[in-house]
C-alpha positions in Angstrom: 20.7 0.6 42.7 23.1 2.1 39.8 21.6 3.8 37.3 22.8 3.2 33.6 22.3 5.5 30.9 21.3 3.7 27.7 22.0 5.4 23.9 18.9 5.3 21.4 19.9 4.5 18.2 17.3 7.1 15.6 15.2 4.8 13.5 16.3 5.9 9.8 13.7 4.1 8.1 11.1 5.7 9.7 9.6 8.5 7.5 8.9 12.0 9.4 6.0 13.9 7.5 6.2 11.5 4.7 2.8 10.8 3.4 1.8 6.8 3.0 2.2 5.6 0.1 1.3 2.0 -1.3 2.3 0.6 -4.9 0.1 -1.9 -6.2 1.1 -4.9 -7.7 -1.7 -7.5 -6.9 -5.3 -7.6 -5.4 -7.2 -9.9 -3.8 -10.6 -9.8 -1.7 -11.2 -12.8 0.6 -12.5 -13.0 4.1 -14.3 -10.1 4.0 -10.9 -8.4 3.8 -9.1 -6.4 0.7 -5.2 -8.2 0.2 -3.1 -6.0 -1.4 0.5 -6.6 -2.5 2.9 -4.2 -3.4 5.6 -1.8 -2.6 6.2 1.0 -0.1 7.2 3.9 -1.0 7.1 5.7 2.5 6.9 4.8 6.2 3.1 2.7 6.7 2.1 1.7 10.6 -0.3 -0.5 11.4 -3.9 0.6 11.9 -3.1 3.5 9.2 -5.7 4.9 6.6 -5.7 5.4 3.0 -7.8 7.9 1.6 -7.4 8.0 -1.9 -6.0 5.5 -5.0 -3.9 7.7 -7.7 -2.1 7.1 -11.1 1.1 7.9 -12.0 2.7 6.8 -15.1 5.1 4.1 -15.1 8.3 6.2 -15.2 7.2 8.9 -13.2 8.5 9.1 -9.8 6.3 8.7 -7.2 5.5 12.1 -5.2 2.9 12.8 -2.7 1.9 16.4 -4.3 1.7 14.6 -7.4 -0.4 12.0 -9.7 -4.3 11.6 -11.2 -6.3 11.1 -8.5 -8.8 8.6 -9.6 -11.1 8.1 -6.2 -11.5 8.7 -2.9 -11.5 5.6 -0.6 -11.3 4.3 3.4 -9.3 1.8 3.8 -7.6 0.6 7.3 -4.4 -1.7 7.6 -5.3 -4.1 9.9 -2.4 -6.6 9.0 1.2 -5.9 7.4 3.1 -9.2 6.4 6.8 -9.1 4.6 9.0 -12.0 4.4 6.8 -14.5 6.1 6.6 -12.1 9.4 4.4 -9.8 10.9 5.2 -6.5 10.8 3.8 -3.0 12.5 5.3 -1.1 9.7 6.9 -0.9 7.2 10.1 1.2 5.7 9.8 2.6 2.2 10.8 0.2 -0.3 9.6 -2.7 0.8 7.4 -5.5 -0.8 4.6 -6.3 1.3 1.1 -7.6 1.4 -1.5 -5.5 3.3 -4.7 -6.7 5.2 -7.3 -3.6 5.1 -11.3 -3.6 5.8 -13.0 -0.7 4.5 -15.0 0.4 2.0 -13.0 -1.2 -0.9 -15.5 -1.7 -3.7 -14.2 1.6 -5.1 -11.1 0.3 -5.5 -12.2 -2.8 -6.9 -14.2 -0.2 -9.4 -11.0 1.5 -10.0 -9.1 -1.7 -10.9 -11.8 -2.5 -13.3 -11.9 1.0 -15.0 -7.9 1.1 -15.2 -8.2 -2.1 -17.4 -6.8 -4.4 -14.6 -7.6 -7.9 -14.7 -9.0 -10.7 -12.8 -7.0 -13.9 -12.9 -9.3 -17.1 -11.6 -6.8 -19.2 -11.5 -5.2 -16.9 -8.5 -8.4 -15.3 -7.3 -6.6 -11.5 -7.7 -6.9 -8.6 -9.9 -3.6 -8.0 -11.3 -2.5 -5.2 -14.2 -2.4 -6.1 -17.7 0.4 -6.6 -19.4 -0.2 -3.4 -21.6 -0.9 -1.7 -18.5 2.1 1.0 -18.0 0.5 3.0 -15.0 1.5 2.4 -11.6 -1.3 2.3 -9.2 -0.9 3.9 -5.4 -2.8 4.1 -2.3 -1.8 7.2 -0.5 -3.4 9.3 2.6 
C-alpha cells in the first residue's frame, strides 16, 4: 500500500476571530421560522447564534466593536441558502437568506420601532425608503 501525501489548500474565506455579522435587507416570519435576507459581512456556519440586532448608519462601516445596540436577541441558523443552494456557511460578502428559530419577536419589535415596514403583498418587513440605517445581526 503507498502512501500519498495530499496538500491542503487554506480556506481564505473563512474568517478567524471575526465576529458574525448579518446585514439585513428583508424579513419574513413563516413556518414558525424568522427568514432573513441580507448580506454577510463575516464568516457565518450553520447552527450559529446571534445575540444582539445593532444600528449603524448607512455609510458607516460595519465593525464588530462598533454600532447602537438596539436589543439583545437568540436567534439560531438552522438553514443558509445562496444561489439556489444550501450552504453550511457562508463567506463575508455574500447575499443570503437565513432560516433561524428563536426568540424573534424582539426583532420583529425592533423592525417596528426602526420604522421598517410590512409589505402584504410579499408577507416581509422591509426598510423604508427614508430609512438610511443599516440593520445587523451580530454575536
Amino acid at each position: 500500500m503507498q502512501q500519498n501525501q495530499t496538500m491542503l489548500e487554506p480556506d481564505w474565506g473563512f474568517d478567524i476571530g471575526v465576529t458574525p455579522q448579518f446585514e439585513l435587507h428583508a424579513v419574513e416570519v413563516r413556518d414558525n421560522q424568522l427568514y432573513i435576507t441580507g448580506v454577510s459581512h463575516s464568516s457565518i456556519k450553520l447552527k450559529g447564534r446571534f445575540s444582539k440586532i445593532s444600528q449603524f448608519m448607512s455609510h458607516v462601516a460595519i465593525e464588530p466593536t462598533e454600532g447602537n445596540k438596539l436589543a439583545t436577541i437568540n436567534l439560531k441558523v438552522t438553514s443558509i441558502s445562496a444561489y439556489h443552494t444550501q450552504l453550511n456557511r457562508l463567506n463575508s460578502g455574500m447575499q443570503a437568506r437565513l432560516a433561524c428559530t428563536g426568540d424573534f419577536d424582539t426583532v420583529l419589535e425592533t423592525l417596528q420601532t426602526r420604522a421598517w415596514q410590512f409589505n402584504e403583498a410579499t408577507r416581509q418587513w422591509q426598510p423604508s425608503t427614508s430609512n438610511t440605517e443599516k440593520l445587523v445581526l451580530s454575536k
